[in-house]
C-alpha atoms as one frame of an Amber mdcrd trajectory, in Angstrom:
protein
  15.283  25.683  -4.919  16.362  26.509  -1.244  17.217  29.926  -0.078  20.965
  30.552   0.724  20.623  30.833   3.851  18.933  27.167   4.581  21.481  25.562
   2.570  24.224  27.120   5.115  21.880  25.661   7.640  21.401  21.974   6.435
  25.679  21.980   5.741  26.295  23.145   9.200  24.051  20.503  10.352  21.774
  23.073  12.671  18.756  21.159  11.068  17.930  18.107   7.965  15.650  18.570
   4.774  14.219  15.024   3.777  12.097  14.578   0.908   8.822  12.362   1.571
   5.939  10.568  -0.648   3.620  10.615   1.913   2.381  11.667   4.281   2.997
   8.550   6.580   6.923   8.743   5.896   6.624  12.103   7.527   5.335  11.115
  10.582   7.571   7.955  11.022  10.322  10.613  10.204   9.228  13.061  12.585
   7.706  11.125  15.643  10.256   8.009  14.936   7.038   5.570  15.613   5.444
   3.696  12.123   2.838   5.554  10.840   0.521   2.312  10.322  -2.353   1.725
   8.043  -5.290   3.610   8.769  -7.791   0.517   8.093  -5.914  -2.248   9.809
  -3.582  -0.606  12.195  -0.721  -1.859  13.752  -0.036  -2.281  17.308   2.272
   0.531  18.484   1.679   2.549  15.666   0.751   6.415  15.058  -2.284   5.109
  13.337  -3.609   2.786  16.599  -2.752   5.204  19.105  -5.024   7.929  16.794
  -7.615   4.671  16.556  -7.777   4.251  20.294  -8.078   7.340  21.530 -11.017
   7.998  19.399 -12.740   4.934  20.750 -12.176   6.149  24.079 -13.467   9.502
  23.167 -16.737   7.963  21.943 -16.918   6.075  24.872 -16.327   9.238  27.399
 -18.836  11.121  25.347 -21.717   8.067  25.283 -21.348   7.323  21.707 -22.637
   4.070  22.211 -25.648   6.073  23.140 -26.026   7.944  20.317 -25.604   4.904
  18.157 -28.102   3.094  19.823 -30.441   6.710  19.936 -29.919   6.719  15.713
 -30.763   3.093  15.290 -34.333   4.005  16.995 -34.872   7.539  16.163 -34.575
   9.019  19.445 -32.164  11.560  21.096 -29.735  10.578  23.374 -28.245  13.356
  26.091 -24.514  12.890  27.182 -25.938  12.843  30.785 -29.240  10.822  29.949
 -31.819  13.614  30.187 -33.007  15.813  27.832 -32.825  16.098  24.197 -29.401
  16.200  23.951 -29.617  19.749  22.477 -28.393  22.716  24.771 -31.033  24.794
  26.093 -30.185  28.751  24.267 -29.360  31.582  26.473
């Protein structure tokens, strides 16, 4: 299944091959932090981190805004001006 070569590799212990089932096992495996459920994340997790930063990236790019814009059918500019479209050049 492995070339030669990478089996010389793994038994001189230059690097590991680990069979996973998912996805999440990789990343504990890799970044040594729990992956975490995507729905209900844990605190500390891969999966929170990834949660909070896109809730701060809404909030730096006005998504509260936008929400707000969809609910009443208007446009909503990052800045406040506008129709949130970029003029073409």
């Amino acid at each position: 299944m492995l070339r030669d070569d990478v089996v010389a590799a793994v038994a001189a212990q230059r690097f590991s091959v680990h069979a996973v089932r998912h996805v999440d096992e990789a990343i504990e495996l890799l970044s040594g932090v729990p992956a975490g459920d995507a729905v209900a994340p844990v605190p500390d997790s891969v999966s929170a981190r990834i949660v909070a930063r896109l809730a701060d990236d809404a909030r730096l790019r006005g998504g509260s805004r936008r929400r707000a814009a969809a609910r009443t059918g208007t446009t909503a500019h990052p800045h406040g001006v506008g129709d949130g479209h970029a003029a073409s050049r």
